[in-house]
C-alpha positions as CSV (number, residue, x, y, z in Angstrom):
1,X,-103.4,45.6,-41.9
2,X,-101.0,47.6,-40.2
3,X,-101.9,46.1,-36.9
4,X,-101.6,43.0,-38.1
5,X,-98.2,43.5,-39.3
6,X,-96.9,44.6,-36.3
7,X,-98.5,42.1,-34.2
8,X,-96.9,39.5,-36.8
9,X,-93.8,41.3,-36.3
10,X,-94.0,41.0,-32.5
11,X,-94.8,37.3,-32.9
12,X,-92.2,36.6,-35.2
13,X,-89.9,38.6,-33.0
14,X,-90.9,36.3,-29.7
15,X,-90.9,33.2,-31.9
16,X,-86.8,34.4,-32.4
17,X,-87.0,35.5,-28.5
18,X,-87.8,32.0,-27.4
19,X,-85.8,30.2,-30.4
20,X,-82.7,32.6,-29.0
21,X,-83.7,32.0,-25.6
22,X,-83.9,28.4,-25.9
23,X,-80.5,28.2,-27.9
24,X,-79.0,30.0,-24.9
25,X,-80.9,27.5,-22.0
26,X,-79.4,24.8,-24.4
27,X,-76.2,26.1,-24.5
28,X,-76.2,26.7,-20.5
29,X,-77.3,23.3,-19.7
30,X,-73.9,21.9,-22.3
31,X,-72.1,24.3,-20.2
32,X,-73.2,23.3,-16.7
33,X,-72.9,19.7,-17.6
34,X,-69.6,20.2,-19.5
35,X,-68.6,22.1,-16.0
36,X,-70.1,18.7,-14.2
37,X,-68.1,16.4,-15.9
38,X,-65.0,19.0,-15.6
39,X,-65.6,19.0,-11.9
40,X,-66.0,15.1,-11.6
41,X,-62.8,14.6,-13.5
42,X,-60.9,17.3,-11.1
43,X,-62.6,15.5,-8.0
44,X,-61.3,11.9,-9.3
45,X,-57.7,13.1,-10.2
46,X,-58.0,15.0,-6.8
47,X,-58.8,11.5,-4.9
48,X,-55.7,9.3,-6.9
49,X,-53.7,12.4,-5.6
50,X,-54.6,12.2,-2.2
51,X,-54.3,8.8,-2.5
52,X,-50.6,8.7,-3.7
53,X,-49.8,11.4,-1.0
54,X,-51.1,9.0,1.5
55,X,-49.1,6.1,0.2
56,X,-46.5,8.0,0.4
57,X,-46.9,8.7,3.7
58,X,-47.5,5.6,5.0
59,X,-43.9,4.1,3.5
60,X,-42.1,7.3,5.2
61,X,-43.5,6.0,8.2
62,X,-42.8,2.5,7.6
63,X,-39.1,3.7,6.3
64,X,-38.7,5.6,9.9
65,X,-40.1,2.5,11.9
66,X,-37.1,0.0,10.0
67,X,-35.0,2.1,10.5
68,X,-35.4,2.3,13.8
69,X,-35.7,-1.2,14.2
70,X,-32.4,-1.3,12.5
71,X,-30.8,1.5,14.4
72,X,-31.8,-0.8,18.0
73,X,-31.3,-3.9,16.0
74,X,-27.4,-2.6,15.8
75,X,-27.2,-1.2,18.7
76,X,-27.7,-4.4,20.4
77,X,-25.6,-5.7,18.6
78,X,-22.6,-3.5,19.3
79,X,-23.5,-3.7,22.9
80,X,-23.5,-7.4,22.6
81,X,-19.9,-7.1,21.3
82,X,-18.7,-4.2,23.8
83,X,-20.1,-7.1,26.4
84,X,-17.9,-10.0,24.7
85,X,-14.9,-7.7,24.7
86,X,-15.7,-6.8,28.3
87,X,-16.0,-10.2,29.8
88,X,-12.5,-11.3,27.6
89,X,-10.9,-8.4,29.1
90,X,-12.2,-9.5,32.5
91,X,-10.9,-12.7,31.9
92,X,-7.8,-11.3,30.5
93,X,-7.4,-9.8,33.5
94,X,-8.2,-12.3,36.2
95,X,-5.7,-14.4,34.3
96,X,-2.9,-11.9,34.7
97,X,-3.6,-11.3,38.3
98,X,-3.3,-15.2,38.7
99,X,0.0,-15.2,36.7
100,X,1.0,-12.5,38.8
101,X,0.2,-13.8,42.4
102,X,2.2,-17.0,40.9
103,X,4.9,-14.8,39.7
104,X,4.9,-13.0,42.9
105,X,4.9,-15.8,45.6
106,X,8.2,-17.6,43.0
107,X,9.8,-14.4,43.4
108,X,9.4,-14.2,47.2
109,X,10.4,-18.2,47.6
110,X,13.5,-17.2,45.9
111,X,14.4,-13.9,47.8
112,X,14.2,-15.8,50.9
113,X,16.3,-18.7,49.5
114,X,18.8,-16.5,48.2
115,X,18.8,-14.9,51.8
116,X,19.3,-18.1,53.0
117,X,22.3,-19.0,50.7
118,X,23.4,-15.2,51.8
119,X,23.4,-16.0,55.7
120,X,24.7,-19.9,54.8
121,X,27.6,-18.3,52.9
122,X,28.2,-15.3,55.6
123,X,28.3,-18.1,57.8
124,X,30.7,-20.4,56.0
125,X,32.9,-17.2,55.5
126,X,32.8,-16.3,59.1
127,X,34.3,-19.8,60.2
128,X,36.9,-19.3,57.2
129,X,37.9,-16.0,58.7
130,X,38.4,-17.7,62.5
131,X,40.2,-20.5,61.5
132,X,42.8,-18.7,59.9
């Protein structure tokens, strides 16, 4: 009876062997699929992150591309206005040199008629002067 005892110990100890072992496989199988689930969770928050990163990089680029369509946009435009001012200047300018040449050619018409009145008046003097 003794043998049997021990061999019903040993049995009853690898019955609790294999309950225990079983318990654990069950317990690593929660764990791995807890750890699954974990990882699948992290992967999707992961992706929405990338995805907002991307987002974000794609309005950077399309806030550098306005405003460099914004930056030529003015440009232009102030060259525009620098080319308005330019061509009224030039204008300005033509329309003084006009003004000018008139004021010029009226000032030498009357030099020469005020040498003419000079020489008329020498002249009239000069007869004065003999009669006398």
């Amino acid at each position: 009876m003794a043998v049997e005892s021990r061999a019903e110990v040993g049995t009853v100890a690898g019955g609790r062997q294999q309950e225990a072992l079983r318990r654990l496989q069950a317990q690593a199988e929660q764990r791995i699929h807890l750890g699954k689930r974990l990882f699948d969770a992290a992967e999707r928050r992961f992706s929405a992150q990338q995805q907002l990163v991307d987002q974000i990089r794609r309005e950077q680029e399309q806030f550098r591309e306005q405003v460099a369509a914004d930056g030529r946009e003015r440009v232009e435009q102030i060259e525009q206005r620098v080319g308005r001012r330019m061509d009224e200047l030039d204008a300005r300018l033509m329309a003084m040199e006009r003004d000018w040449s008139r004021m010029e050619s009226r000032l030498m018409q009357m030099l020469d008629r005020t040498e003419t009145l000079l020489d008329h008046t020498r002249q009239l003097l000069s007869r004065g002067i003999d009669t006398t």
